[in-house]
C-alpha positions as CSV (number, residue, x, y, z in Angstrom):
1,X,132.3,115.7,-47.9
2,X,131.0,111.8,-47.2
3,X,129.4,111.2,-50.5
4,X,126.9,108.8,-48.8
5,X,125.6,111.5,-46.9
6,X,124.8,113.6,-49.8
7,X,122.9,110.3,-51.1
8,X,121.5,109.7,-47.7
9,X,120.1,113.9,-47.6
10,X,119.4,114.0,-51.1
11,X,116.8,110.8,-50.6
12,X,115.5,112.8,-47.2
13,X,114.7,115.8,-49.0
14,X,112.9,114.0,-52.0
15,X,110.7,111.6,-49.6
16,X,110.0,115.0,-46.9
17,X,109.6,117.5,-49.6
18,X,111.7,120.2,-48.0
19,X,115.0,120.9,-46.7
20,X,113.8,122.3,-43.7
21,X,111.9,118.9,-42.4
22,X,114.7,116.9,-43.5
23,X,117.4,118.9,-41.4
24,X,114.4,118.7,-38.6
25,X,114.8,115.0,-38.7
26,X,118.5,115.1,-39.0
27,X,118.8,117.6,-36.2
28,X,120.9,119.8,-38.2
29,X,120.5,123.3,-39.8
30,X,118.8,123.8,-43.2
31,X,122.0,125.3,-44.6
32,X,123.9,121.9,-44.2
33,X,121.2,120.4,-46.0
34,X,121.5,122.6,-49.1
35,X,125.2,122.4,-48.7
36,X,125.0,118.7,-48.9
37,X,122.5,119.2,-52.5
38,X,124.9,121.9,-53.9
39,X,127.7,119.6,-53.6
40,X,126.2,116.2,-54.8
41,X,124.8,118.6,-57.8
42,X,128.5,119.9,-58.4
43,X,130.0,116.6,-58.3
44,X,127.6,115.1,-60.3
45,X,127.4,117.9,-63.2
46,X,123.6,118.0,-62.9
47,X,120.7,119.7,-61.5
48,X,118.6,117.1,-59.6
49,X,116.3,119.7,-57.6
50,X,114.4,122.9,-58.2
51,X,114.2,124.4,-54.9
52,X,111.8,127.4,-54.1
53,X,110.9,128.9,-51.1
54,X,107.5,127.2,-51.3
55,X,108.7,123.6,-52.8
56,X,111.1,121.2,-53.7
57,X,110.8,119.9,-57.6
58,X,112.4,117.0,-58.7
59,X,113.7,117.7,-62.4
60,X,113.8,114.5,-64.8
61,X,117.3,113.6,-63.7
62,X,116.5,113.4,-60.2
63,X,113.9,111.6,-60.7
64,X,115.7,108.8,-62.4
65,X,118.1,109.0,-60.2
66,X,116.3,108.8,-57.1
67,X,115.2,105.2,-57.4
68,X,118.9,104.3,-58.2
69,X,120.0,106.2,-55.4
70,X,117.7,104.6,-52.8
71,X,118.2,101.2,-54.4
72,X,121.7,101.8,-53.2
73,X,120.8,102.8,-49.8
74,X,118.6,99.8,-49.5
75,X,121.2,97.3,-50.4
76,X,123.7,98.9,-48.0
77,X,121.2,98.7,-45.8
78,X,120.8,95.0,-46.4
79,X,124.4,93.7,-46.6
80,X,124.8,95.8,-43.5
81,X,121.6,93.9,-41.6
82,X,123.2,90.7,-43.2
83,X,126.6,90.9,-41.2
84,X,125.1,92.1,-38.6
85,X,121.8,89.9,-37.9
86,X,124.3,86.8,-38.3
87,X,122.4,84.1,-37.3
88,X,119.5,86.1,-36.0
89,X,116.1,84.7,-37.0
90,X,113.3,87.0,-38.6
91,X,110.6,87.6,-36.4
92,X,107.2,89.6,-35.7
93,X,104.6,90.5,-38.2
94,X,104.7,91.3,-41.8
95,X,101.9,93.7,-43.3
96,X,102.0,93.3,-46.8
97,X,99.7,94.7,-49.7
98,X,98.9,94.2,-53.6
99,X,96.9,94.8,-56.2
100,X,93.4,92.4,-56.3
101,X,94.5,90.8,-59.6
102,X,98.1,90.8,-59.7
103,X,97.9,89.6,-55.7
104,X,96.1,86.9,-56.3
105,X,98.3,85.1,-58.8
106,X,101.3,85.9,-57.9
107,X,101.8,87.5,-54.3
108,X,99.4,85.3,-52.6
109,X,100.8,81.9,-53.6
110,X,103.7,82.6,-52.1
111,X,103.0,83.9,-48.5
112,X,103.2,80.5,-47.2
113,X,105.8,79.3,-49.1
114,X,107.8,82.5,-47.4
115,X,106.4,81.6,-43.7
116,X,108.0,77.8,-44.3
117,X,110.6,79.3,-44.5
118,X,110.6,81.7,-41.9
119,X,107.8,80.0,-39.4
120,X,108.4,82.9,-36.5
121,X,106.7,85.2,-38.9
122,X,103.1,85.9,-39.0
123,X,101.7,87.6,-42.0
124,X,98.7,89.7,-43.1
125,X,98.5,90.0,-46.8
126,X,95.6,93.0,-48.2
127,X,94.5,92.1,-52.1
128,X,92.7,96.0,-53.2
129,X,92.8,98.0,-56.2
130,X,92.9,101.4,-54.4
131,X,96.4,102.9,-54.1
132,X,97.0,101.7,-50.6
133,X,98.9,104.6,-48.1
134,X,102.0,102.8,-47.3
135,X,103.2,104.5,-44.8
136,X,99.9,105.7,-43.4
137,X,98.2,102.3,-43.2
138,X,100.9,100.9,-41.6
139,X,102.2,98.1,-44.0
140,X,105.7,97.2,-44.4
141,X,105.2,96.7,-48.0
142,X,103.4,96.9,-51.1
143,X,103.8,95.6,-54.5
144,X,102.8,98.0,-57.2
145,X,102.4,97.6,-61.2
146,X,103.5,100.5,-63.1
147,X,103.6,103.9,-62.5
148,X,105.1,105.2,-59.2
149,X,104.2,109.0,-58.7
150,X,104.6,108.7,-54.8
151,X,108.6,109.4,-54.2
152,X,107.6,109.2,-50.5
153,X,108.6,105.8,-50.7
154,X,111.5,103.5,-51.5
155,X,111.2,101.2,-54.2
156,X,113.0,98.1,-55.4
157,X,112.4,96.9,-59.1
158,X,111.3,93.5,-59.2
159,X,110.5,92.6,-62.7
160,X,109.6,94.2,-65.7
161,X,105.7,94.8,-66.9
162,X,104.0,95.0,-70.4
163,X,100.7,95.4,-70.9
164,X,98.6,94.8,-74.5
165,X,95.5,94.8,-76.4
166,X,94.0,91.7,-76.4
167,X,90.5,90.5,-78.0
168,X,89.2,86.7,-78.1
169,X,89.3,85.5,-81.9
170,X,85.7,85.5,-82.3
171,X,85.2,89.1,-81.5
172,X,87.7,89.8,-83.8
173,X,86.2,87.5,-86.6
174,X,82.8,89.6,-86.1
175,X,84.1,92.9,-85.3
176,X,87.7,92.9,-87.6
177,X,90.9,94.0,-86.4
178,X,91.7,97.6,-85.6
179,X,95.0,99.0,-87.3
180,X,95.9,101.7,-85.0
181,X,95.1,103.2,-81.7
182,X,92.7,105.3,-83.2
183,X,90.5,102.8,-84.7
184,X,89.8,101.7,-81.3
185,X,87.0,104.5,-81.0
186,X,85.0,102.1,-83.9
187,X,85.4,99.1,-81.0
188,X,84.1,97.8,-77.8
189,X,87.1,98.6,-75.3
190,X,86.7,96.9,-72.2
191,X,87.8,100.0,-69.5
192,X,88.4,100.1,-65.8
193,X,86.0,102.6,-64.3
194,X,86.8,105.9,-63.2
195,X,87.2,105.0,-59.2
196,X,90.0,102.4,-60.5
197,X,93.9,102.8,-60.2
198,X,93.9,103.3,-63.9
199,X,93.8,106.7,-64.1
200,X,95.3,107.7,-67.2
201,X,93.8,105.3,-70.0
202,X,95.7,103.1,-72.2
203,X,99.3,104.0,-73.3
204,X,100.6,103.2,-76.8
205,X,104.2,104.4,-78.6
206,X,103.4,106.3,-81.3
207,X,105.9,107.3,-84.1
208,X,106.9,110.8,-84.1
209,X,106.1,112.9,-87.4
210,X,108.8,112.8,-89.8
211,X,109.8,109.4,-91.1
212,X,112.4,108.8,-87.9
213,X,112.1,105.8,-85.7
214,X,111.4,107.7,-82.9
215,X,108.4,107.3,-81.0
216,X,106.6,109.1,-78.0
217,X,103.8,107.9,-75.4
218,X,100.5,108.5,-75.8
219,X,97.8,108.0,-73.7
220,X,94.3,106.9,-75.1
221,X,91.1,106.5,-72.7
222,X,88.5,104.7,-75.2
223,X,85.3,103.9,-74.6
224,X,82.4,101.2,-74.3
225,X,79.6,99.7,-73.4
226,X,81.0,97.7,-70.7
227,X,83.5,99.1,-67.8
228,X,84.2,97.5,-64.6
229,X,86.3,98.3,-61.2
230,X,87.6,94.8,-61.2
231,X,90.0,94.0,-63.8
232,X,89.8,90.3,-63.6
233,X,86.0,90.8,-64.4
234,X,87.7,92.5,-68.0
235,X,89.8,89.7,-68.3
236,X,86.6,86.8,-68.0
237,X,84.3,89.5,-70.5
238,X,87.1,89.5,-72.9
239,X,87.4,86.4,-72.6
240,X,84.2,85.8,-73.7
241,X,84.3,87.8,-76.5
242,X,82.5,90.9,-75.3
243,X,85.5,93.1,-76.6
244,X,89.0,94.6,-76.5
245,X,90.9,94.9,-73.3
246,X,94.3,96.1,-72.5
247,X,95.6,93.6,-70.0
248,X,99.7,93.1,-68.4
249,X,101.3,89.9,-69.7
250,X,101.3,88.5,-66.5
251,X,97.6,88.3,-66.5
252,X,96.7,86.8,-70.1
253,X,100.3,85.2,-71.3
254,X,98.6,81.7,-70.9
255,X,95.4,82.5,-72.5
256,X,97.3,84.2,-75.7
257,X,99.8,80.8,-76.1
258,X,96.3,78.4,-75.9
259,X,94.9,80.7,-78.3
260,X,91.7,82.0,-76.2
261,X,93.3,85.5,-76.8
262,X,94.9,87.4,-79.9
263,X,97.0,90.5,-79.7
264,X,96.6,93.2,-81.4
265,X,98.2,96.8,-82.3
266,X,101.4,94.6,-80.9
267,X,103.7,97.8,-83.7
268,X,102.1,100.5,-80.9
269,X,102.4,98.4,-77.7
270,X,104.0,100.3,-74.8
271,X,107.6,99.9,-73.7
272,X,107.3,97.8,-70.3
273,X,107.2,99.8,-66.7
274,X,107.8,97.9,-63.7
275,X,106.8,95.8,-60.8
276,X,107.7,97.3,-57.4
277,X,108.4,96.4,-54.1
278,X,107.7,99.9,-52.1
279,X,108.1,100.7,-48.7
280,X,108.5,103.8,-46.1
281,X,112.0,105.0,-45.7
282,X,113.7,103.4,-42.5
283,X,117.1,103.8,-41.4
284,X,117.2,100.2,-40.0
285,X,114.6,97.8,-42.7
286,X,113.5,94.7,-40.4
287,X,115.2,92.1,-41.4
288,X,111.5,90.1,-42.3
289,X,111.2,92.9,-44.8
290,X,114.2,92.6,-46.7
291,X,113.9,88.5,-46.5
292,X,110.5,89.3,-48.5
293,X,111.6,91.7,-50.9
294,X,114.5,89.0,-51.4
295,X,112.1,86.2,-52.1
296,X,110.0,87.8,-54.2
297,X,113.0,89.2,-56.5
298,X,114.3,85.8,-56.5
299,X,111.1,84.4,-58.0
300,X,109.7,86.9,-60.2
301,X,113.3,86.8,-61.8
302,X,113.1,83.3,-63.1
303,X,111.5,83.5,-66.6
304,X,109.1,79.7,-65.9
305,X,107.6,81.6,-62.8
306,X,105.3,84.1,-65.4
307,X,104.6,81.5,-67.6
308,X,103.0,78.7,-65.2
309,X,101.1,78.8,-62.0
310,X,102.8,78.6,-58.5
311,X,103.5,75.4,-57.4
């Protein structure tokens, strides 16, 4: 059996959530479907599906290896549009989306820099905070910082993503320094408000009982006087010493290395998530798609672009 087709079905049943609408799509019979699972599971040694008569269940495995699998697909994809396309210019419109905050430093900045290079494409870029429907809303691509609970989509990691407590020095000088995650309920904690992205508070490793090294993840929502929708307005009020904040590195590198901000509880920070590139599955990606998800992996993986603006 064509191991790429087991790949290819195995990503189709994830994305549609049943074997039925995937063999719908395919036009073939659900039973070649689960044929195609039952032997990728065999040769693989693992079960990557709990399938009911009511759902499909993605077990830990298959979720990790769902992104690697349509990473794959995606660069087959691409080094088959590559030979293929030849000199074939990228053309039409590209409807692109981002997170407020993150979008603004460092999606924005390079939109044009992309068109220069490709001047027969026209571009709408959409800076919000609400989890944008992909494939609903009709945008060839998103950008998304951290968690990715939607496996409707295919996504391509583009950089790595920390995130820390962070406090201006004077706060801290008037307030003192809090030793662990739990102090924080003594603090001013500087909180996106409910109808934000952030849904499930802050996360920290803590160590696991019993003197290993082990830790597990743990997620904290502490409180405040002050929350916001809009995290760059956190970011300016902890600036101003109003509080503590748990900001990405992307967003507050800079003011930490001029000194305007101080980590803290850096033994219990997270390990980092990701920055994504996600998009709706596609059999043939448009060739100004791939050219974008390209150029942004080619940037955000050179180490000087997080740690200076965009010239």
């Amino acid at each position: 059996m064509d191991k790429l087709k087991q790949l290819e079905t195995f990503a189709a049943v994830a994305m549609r959530g049943s074997l039925s609408a995937a063999a719908r799509a395919e036009g073939v019979a659900p039973a070649i479907i689960g044929r195609r699972l039952d032997a990728l599971e065999a040769r693989l040694g693992v079960k990557l599906m709990v399938r009911t008569t009511r759902r499909i269940t993605l077990t830990h495995e298959g979720s990790a290896f769902l992104e690697d699998c349509q990473r794959l697909l995606v660069d087959l994809a691409n080094a088959e549009a590559s030979v293929s396309a030849g000199g074939v210019k990228a053309s039409g419109h590209l409807r692109l989306t981002a997170p407020a905050g993150f979008g603004r430093r460092h999606v924005a900045p390079l939109v044009p820099r992309f068109r220069e290079l490709h001047p027969e494409v026209t571009i709408s870029l959409n800076l919000s905070d609400r989890v944008v429907d992909v494939a609903g809303e009709a945008y060839d691509c998103a950008v998304r910082v951290g968690d990715l609970p939607d496996s409707s989509l295919v996504s391509v990691r583009l950089a790595d993503n920390r995130r820390l407590c962070v406090a201006a020095p004077r706060y801290l000088q008037h307030h003192g320094t809090p030793q662990t995650p739990a102090d924080l309920a003594r603090f001013d904690c500087l909180t996106l408000s409910s109808d934000a992205s952030q849904t499930r508070g802050w996360a920290f490793a803590m160590p696991v009982d019993g003197g290993s090294d082990e830790s597990e993840l743990v997620h904290l929502r502490p409180g405040g006087p002050l929350d916001c929708s809009d995290g760059q307005v956190l970011h300016e009020w902890c600036l101003a010493g109003y509080g503590i904040a748990w900001r990405s590195m992307w967003e507050v590198e800079a003011d930490i290395a001029a000194g305007r901000l101080v980590s803290v509880l850096d033994a219990f920070a997270a390990p980092p998530n990701g920055i994504y590139a996600l998009f709706p599955q596609r059999k043939h990606l448009a060739l100004r798609v791939r050219l974008w998800i390209d150029f942004l992996k080619h940037h955000y993986g050179q180490a000087d672009f997080w740690s200076g603006p965009v010239g």
